[in-house]
N, C-alpha and C positions, 0 to 999 in steps of 0.2 A: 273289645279286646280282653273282656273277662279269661276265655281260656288262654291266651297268651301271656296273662300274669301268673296264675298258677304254673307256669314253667319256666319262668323266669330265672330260676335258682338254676337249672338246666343250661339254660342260653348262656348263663354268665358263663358258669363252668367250663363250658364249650365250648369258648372264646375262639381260642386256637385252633381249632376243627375247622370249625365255621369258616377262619380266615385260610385255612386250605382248602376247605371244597370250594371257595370263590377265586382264589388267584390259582389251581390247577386246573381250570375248565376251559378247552383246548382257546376258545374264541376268544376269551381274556387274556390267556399266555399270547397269542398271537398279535394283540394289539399293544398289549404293553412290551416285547418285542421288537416289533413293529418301531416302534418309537422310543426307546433304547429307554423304558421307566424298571429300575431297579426293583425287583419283588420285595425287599428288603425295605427301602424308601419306602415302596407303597403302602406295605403294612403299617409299617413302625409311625410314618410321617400322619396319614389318611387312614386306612382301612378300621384298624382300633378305633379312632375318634368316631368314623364312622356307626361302627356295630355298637357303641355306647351311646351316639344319638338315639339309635334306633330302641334303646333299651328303655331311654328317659320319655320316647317318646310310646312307649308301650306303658308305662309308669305317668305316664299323662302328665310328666313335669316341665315339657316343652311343646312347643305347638309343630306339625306335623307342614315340610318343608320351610323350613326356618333353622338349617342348620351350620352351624360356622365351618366346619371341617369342609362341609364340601367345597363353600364358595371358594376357599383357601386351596380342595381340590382342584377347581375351576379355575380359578388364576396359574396353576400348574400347566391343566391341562393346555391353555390359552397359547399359551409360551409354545407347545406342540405342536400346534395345527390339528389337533384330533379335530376327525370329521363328526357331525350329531352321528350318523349312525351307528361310529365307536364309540361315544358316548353312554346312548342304550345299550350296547352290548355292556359292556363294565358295572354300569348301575342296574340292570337286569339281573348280573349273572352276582351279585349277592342277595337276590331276591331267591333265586333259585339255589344257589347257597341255604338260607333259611329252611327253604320246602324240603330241600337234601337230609338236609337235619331232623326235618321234624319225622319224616319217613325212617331213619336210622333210629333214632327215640321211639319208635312206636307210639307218638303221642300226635300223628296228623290225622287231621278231621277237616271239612269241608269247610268250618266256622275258624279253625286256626288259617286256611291259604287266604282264604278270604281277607282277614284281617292282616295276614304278608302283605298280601298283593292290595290292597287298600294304600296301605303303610308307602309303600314303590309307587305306586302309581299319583297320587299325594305328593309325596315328597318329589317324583322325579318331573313333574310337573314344575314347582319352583323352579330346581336343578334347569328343567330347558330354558324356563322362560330367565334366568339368569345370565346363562349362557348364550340364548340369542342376542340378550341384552349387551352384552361383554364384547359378541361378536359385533353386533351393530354398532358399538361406540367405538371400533377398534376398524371396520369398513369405513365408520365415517369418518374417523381422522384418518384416514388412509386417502378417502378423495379429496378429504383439504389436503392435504399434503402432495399428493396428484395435481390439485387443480394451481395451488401455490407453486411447484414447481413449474407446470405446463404455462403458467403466468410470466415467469420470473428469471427461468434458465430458457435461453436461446442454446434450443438443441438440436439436429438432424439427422436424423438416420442416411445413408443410402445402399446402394444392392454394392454386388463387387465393381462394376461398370465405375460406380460414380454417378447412378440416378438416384435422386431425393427420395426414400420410399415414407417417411415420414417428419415434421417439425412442429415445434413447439408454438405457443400463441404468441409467445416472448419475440421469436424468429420471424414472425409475419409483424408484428409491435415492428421492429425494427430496420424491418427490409423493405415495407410498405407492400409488401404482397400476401396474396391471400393463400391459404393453404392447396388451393386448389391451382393456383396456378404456380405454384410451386412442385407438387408432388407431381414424379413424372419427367422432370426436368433433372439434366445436369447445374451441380454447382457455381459453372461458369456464368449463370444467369445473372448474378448476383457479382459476378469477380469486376475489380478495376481494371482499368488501363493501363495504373501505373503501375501496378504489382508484377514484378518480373517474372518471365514465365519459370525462371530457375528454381523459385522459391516453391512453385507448385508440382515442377519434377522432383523435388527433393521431399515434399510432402507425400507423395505416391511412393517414390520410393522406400521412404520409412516405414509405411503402416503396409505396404504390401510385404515388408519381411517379418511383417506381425510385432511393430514395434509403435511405439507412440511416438506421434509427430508433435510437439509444441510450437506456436511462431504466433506473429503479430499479422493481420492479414487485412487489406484496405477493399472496401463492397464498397457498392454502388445501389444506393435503393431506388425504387423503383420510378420517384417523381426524380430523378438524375442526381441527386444529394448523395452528401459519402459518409461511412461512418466505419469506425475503425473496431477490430475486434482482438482479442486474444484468445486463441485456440488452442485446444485439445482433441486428439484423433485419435482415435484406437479399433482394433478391427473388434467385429461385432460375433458372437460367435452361437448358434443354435442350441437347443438344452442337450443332444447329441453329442457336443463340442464341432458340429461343423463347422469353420465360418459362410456366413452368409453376407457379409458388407463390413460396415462402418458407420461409428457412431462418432459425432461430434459436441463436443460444450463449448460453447463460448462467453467472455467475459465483455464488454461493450467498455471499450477503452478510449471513447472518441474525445470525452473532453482532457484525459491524458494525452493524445496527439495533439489538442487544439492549445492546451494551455503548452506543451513543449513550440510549438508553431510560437505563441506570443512571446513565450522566453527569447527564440532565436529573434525574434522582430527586434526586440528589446536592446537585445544583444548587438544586432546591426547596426542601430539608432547609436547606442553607445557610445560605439568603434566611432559613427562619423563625429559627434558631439566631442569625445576625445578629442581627435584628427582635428576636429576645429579649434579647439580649446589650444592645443599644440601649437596649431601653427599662427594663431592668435599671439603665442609667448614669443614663436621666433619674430615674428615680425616686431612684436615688443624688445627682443633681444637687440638683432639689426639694426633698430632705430637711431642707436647713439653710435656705431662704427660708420653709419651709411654718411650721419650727419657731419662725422669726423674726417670720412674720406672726401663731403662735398665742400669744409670747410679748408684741404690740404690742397683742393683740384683749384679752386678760385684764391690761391696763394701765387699761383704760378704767375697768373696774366699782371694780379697786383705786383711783382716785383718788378714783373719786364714795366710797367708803365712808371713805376717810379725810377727803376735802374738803368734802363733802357735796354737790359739783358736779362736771362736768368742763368743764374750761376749753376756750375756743375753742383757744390756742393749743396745749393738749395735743390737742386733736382732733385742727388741724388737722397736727402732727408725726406724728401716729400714720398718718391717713390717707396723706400724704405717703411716710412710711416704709414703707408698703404696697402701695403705686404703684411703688415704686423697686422690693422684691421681684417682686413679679408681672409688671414689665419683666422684670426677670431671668431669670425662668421661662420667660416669651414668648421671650425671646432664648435659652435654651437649646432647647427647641421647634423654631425655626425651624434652629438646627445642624444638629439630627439629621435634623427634615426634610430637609434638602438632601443631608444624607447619603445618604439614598436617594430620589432624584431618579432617576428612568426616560430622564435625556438620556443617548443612548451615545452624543453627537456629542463629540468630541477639543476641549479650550480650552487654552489657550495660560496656563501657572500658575509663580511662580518657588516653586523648592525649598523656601526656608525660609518663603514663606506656605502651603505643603501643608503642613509639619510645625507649622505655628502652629495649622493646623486639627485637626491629629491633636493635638495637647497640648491645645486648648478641652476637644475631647470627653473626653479623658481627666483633666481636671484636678480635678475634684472626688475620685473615686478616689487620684489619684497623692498627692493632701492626707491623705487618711482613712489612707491606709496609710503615708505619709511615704516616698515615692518622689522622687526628686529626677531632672528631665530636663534633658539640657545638649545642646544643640544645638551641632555645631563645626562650621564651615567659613571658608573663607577668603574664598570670594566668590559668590555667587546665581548660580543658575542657571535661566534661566528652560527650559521645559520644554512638549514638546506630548502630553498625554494625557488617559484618559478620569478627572479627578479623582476622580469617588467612587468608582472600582473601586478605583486605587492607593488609596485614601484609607483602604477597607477593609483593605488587604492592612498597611497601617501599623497601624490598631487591633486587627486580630488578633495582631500580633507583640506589640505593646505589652503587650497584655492579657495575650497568657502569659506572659510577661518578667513582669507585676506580680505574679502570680500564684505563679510560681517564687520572684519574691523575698518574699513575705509569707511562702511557706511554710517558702523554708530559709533565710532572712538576717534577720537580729533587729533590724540597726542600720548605717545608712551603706548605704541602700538604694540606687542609682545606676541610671539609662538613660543611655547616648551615642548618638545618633544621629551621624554624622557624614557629609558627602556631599563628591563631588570627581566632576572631570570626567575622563574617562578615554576620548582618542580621541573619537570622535563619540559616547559614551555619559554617563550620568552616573550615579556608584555610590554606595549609602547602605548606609551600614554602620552597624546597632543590635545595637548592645552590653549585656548586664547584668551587674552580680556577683553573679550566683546559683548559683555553681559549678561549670554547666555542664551538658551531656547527656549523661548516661551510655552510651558507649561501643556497649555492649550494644542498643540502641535507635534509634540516630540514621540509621541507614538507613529506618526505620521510618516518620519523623516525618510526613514527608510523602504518608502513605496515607491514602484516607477510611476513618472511622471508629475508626482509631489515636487514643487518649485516655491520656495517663497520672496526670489530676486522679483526686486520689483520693477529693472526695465523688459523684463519678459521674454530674455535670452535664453534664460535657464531651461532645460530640458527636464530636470529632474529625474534623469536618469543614472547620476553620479552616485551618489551613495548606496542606490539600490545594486548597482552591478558592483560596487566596493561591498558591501554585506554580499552578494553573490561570490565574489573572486575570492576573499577571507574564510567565508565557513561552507562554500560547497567543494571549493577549486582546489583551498588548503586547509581544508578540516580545523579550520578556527573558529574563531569568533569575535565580532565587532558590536561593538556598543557605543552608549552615548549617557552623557551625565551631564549636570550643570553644577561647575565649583563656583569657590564665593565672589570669582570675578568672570568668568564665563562658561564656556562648554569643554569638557573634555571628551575625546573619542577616546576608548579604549582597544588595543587590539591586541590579543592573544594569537598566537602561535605556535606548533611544535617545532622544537629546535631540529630535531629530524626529521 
C-alpha cells in the first residue's frame, strides 16, 4: 500500500467528495431509499467513521476487516432487513467511490485499485461473515421462538368455511389428535355436547363481521375426556389484505373449571351441613315446649282421676298454656326459616340487631350448656349487607366457640362479641375461654374439610365457606388469633 500512503494527504482532504461520489451512485440512493436510511444519518452516523477506518487501515494502525463502525453499521442494517445483495451494493459502491477519486486526481495506477480492492475485498469478507453471523443468531432465535410457541400456544388456523387449514403442537398436546387428523376437518370434531349451539352462532357471527369473538368454550378430546378453553378469534387476512379465514389462540382453562366445579361441590356440602346443623338447634329448641306441652297433656287425666272431673278452668289453663308453647315453636320456625331465605339482595341492618339474631338462634343451646354471651360496644352501627350470609358466618363461629368450650372448660363458660368502627369499616371481634388453637394447626382452620371435633360429625366445611361468604361474597376479611384466655376471630367489613 506504499503508493496509497503517499496520497494520503489527498484522501484526507477529500473527505467530503469521496462521501458524495458514494451516497450519489444511483444503486446506493436506491437502496438507502428503499429503506427509508437518511443520507444525512448515514454519513454523519457510519460513512466518516467508515472512510477513517479505511485511512488507519492504509496507515497500517489497525488490521484489515476488524472494524467497529461497521459492525455498529450492521446492527443498523439488521433492524432493516437489508438483503446480503444490498449489502454489497453499499459496501462496493465506496470502493468504487475510492477508484472515482483516484481517476479525478489523476493519480490511479494498476498498484493503487489493486490495493482498493484488496482493502473491499478483506474487509468485506468480515463484513459478510459478521453479518451472516448476526443473521444466523437472529434465524435461530426466531425458530426457538417458532418452536416455543408452536409448543405452548394452542393455535388454529381455518379457510372461510370453518376447515382446520392449520394447528399448533400445543392443539394436538391437548386434544389428543394428531395434526393430520385434524387438518381438513371442521372444528366441530373437537366441540362438546354441552356447549349450546347459540354460543357457536354467536361466534360466527362476530368474526364474520370482521370482529373478535372472545368466550370460554368446553372440547372434547379425542380418548372422550373434556378440557376447557379460553378463546380468541379473529379473521385472518392475506399480505394483499384479502381475507382468507380465521385464526384462533386459545388459553387451557380446565383446571379453572375443575377447581370452580369443587368450589360449587363445597358449596352444596355446606348448604346441607348448615341445613343439618339448623335443624339439629330447632329440634334442640322444641325440646323444652314439646316436654312442657307433654307435661300439660298428662295434667288433664291426673285431675279427672283425683277430682273425678276436670274443671273448665283447668281446661281452659291447660289449653292456654299450649297455645303459648306452640306460639313458641311457630316463632322459632320462622327464625330459621328466614335464616335461609334465597334473597341475595343487601338490606340495610344495625350491628347489635344482627347479633340479637345470632344469640335467638343460638339461645337454647348456650342455656343447655351454660354459655354466657356478652355483647360490648359503645354505639350501633347500622350496616349494608347480605344478612343471612354474615348471619351464617356468626353461627358457625359461635357453634365452634360452644363446642370448644363444652369440651375443655368445666365452668365460667364465656362469649365476647364486641364491634367498633374502624375507618369506613366495622370490626367484630368474638372471643371465648376456651384456651385457644393449638399453634400446630391454625393455619389449617380455614381449609375445606379440616375438622378437629373429635366425635367426627364435623364437616369442616364451616369456616372455610365463613372465610368465603366474608372476603369473596363481602369484600372483607376473617381471621383468627389466640388471646391470653382463648381464640379470637376477627371480622372486618365495609359499612357500605
Amino acid at each position: 500500500m506504499t503508493l496509497l500512503k503517499q496520497h494520503l494527504d489527498k484522501l484526507k482532504s477529500s473527505k467530503v467528495s469521496i462521501m458524495q461520489f458514494w451516497i450519489s451512485a444511483n444503486d446506493v440512493m436506491t437502496i438507502l431509499n428503499k429503506y427509508n436510511i437518511a443520507k444525512e444519518v448515514f454519513i454523519k452516523e457510519y460513512a466518516f467513521g467508515i472512510f477513517d477506518y479505511y485511512i488507519d487501515v492504509i496507515q497500517e494502525k489497525v488490521e484489515i476487516g476488524n472494524c467497529p463502525v461497521i459492525f455498529k453499521f450492521l446492527d443498523y442494517l439488521k433492524n432493516k432487513n437489508i438483503g446480503t445483495n444490498e449489502l454489497f451494493t453499499i459496501c462496493s459502491g465506496f470502493k468504487n467511490a475510492l477508484i472515482e477519486f483516484t481517476y479525478i486526481q489523476n493519480i490511479n495506477s494498476l498498484e493503487i485499485q489493486k490495493d482498493i480492492v484488496y482493502i473491499y475485498e478483506k474487509n468485506f469478507e468480515g463484513v459478510l461473515k459478521s453479518y451472516y453471523t448476526t443473521i444466523n443468531a437472529i434465524n435461530k432465535t426466531l425458530n426457538i421462538s417458532e418452536k416455543l410457541i408452536d409448543e405452548n400456544i394452542i393455535m388454529s388456523s381455518t379457510d372461510l368455511q370453518g376447515i382446520i387449514t392449520s394447528v399448533s403442537t400445543a392443539f394436538c398436546d391437548i386434544s389428543g389428535y394428531t395434526k393430520e387428523e385434524l387438518i381438513g376437518h371442521p372444528h366441530n370434531i373437537v366441540r362438546h355436547p354441552d356447549m349450546p349451539k347459540e354460543a357457536f352462532e354467536d361466534l360466527w357471527k362476530t368474526i364474520q363481521a370482521d370482529k373478535t369473538w372472545h368466550g370460554e368454550i368446553k372440547n372434547t378430546r379425542k380418548d372422550g375426556g373434556i378440557y376447557w378453553v379460553e378463546a380468541t378469534v379473529d379473521s385472518l387476512y392475506s399480505s394483499d389484505g384479502t381475507k382468507i379465514g380465521y385464526s384462533a389462540i386459545r388459553h387451557d382453562i380446565t383446571y379453572k373449571k375443575e377447581a370452580q366445579l369443587q368450589q360449587d361441590i363445597i358449596v352444596e356440602q355446606s348448604k346441607s351441613a348448615a341445613m343439618g346443623e339448623m335443624i339439629s338447634m330447632i329440634a334442640h329448641q322444641w325440646r323444652q315446649p314439646l316436654q312442657a306441652i307433654a307435661i300439660l297433656i298428662q295434667k288433664l287425666p291426673l285431675e279427672k282421676i283425683i277430682d273425678g272431673e276436670i274443671s273448665d278452668e283447668t281446661l281452659e289453663d291447660v289449653v292456654s298454656s299450649i297455645e303459648e308453647q306452640l306460639s313458641q315453636m311457630s316463632k322459632t320456625i320462622e327464625e330459621f326459616r328466614s335464616f335461609f331465605n334465597p334473597n341475595k339482595d343487601k338490606n340495610r341492618i344495625f350491628a347489635a340487631a344482627l347479633l340479637e339474631q345470632a344469640r335467638e338462634l343460638m339461645a337454647y343451646q348456650f342455656k343447655v350448656d351454660e354459655i354466657e354471651l356478652h355483647l360490648i360496644y359503645d354505639e350501633d352501627i347500622e350496616i349494608n349487607i347480605h344478612t343471612h350470609e354474615i348471619l351464617q358466618v356468626f353461627i358457625n363461629i359461635l357453634n365452634n366457640a360452644r363446642e370448644v368450650l363444652v369440651e375443655k372448660c368445666n365452668q365460667n363458660r364465656k362469649i365476647d362479641i364486641k364491634f367498633y368502627k374502624y375507618h369506613n369499616n366495622i370490626v367484630f371481634e368474638i372471643s371465648d375461654n376456651g384456651g385457644g388453637i393449638p399453634s400446630i394447626i391454625m393455619n389449617k382452620i380455614f381449609e375445606p374439610y379440616f375438622s378437629t371435633k373429635k366425635n367426627k360429625n364435623g364437616t369442616g366445611l364451616g369456616l372455610y365457606m365463613s372465610k368465603t361468604i366474608i372476603e369473596k361474597n363481602a369484600s372483607g376479611m376473617l381471621s383468627v388469633t389466640n388471646t391470653t384466655e382463648g381464640a379470637m376471630f376477627k371480622i372486618t367489613l365495609p359499612i357500605e
